[in-house]
N, C-alpha and C positions, 0 to 999 in steps of 0.2 A: 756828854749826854749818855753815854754807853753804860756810864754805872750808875744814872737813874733807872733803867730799866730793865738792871742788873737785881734791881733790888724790889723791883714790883714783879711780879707774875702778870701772865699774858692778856686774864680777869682785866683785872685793873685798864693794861692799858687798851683794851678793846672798847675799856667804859667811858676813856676820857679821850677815845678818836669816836665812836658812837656822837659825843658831846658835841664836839667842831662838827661831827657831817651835819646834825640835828640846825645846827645853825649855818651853816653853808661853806663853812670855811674850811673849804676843802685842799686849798694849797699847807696851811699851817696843817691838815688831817695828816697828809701825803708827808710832811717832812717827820713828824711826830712818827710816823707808821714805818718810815723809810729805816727811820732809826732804831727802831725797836724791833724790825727785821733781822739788827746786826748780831742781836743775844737772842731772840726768841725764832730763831728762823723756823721753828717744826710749829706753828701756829697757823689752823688755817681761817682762824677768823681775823689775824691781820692778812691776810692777801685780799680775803673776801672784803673786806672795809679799805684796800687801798685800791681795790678795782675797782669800787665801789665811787672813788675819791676820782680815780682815773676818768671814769665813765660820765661823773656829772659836767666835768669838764671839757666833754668830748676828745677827751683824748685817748681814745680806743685803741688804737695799736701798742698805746704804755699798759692800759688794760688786759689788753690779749695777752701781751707779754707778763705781765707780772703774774697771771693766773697760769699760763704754761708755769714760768718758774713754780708755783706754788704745788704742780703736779709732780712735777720732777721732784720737789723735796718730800710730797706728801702723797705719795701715788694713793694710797687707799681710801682717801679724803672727796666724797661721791660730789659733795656740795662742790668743789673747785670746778669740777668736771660742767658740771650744770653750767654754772656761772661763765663759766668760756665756753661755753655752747650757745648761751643765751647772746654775748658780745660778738661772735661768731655770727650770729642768724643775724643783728643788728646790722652787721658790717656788711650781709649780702652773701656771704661767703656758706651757702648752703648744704655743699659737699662736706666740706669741713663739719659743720656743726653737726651735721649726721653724726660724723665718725667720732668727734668729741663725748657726744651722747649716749652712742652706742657704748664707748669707752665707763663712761657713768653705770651703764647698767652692769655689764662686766664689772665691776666693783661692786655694785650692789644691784641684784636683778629685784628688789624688790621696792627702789624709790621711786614712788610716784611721780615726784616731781621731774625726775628722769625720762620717765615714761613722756610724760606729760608734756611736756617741752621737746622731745622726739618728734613727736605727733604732729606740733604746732610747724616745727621744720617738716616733716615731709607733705605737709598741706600747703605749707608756700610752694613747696617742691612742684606741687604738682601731684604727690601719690596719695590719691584719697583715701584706696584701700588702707594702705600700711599706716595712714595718720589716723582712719578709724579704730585702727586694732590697737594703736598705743592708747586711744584717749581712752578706748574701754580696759585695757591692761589699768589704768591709770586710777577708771573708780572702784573698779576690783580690790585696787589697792586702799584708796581714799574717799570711800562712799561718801561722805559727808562735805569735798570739795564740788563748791557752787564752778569754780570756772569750769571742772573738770566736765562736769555736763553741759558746760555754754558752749565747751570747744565741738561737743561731739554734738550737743544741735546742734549751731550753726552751719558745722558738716555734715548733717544729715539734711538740713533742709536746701541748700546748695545744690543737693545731690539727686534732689526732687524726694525725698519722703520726709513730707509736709509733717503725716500724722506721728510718728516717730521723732520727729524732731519738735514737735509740739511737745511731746514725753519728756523731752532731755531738757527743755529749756525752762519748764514748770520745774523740775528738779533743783535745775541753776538758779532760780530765782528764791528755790526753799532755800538756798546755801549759801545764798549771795552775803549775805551781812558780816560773813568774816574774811570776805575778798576785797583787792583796794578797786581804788575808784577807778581805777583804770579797767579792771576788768567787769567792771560794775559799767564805764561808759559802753565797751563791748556787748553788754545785752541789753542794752540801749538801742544800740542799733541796728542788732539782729532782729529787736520787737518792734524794730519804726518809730524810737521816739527820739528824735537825732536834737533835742531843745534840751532834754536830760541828759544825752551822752554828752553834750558839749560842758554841760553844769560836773559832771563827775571829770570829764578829760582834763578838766581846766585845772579843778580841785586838784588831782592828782597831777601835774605838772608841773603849780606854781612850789611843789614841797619836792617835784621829783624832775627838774629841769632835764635831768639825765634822758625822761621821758621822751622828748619830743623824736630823735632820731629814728626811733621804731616805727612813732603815733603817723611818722613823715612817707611812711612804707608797708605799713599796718595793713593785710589787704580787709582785717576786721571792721576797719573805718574807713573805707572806699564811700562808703557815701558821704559820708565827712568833708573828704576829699576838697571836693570845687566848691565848700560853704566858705565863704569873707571870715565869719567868725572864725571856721579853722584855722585859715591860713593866718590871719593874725594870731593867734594861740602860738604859733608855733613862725613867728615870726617871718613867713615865708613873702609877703606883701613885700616889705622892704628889700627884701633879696629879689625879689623880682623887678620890683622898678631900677633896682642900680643895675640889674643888667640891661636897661634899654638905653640904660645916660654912657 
């Protein structure tokens, strides 16, 4: 197989693993991407599409690991960084994702998305302060990102400034139309309409399975939380009744 992908460039094969993820087939993704790691190893849109493959699966410590490898091969490569920051914060593991992120901005002090995802780990964390100063580093960067202003209402209005976070979330909701549904169910239920966030969480789930393990720890959808709909969404009913048998 080594001299099929000897003889496409990395284009190509990023377009016919894109293809399997789009359908779900994300074991035949993983073997396909595995191999075309052997010739193309300075590539970091296959590491990002087998972490990608790793994560739908839940199988996030192959995830972790393959996006570290992809750092070590690719140090200047901002998006890897992200991306095991993001499976990092999933995992719990919030010290880390700090220092992953931080590592992103040092590579590039000027990605948003960097910033942006900083912020979201140090609000889990706990540090409001330092997770307001990243969301506003973040529209500084990306004035026109709707989540970027949901992240900082919602942490404004949490923080008791109601009128202020009125400001951020009319922003988010001007910019929402090119965010996914997942973060579309998030000002959902930052505005109190938890029947639409369920209608977007669902949307973005059944395409993005990989979804649930965050939506499961999300403190965004805490009121989510104890709704029957949720926990069926995210298949938690049936985990709960096998542990009473």
């Amino acid at each position: 197989m080594n001299a099929i992908f000897r003889d496409q460039d990395s284009a190509s094969i990023s377009g016919e693993a894109r293809r399997l993820v789009e359908q779900q087939a994300y074991e035949e993704a993983i073997e396909w991407l595995e191999s075309a790691l052997l010739v193309h190893i300075e590539s970091a849109e296959i590491y990002l599409l087998l972490g990608t493959c790793f994560k739908a699966l839940n199988r996030m410590h192959e995830a972790e690991l393959t996006l570290q490898t992809g750092i070590l091969s690719l140090p200047e490569e901002t998006c890897l960084y992200i991306e095991l920051g993001k499976i990092l914060r999933d995992l719990g593991e919030y010290r880390e994702a700090i220092k992953i992120l931080t590592e992103a901005i040092e590579t590039d002090a000027c990605s948003d998305q960097a910033w942006a995802h900083l912020g979201i780990v140090w609000e889990v964390s706990g540090d409001t302060l330092r997770a307001e100063s990243a969301y506003r580093r973040a529209i500084e960067l990306a004035p026109t990102r709707g989540l970027y202003y949901l992240c900082l209402g919602k942490l404004l209005k949490y923080t008791d400034r109601a009128s202020a976070s009125k400001d951020a979330l009319r922003e988010a909701r001007r910019y929402m139309q090119n965010e996914t549904d997942y973060d579309r169910a998030c000002l959902e239920v930052v505005d109190g309409n938890p029947e639409l966030a369920l209608h977007y969480l669902g949307r973005y789930i059944r395409c993005n399975p990989q979804g649930k393990a965050w939506a499961s720890r999300d403190p965004d959808l805490a009121p989510l939380h104890g709704l029957s709909a949720f926990r069926k969404m995210l298949d938690m009913e049936e985990r709960d009744r096998s542990r009473l048998h």
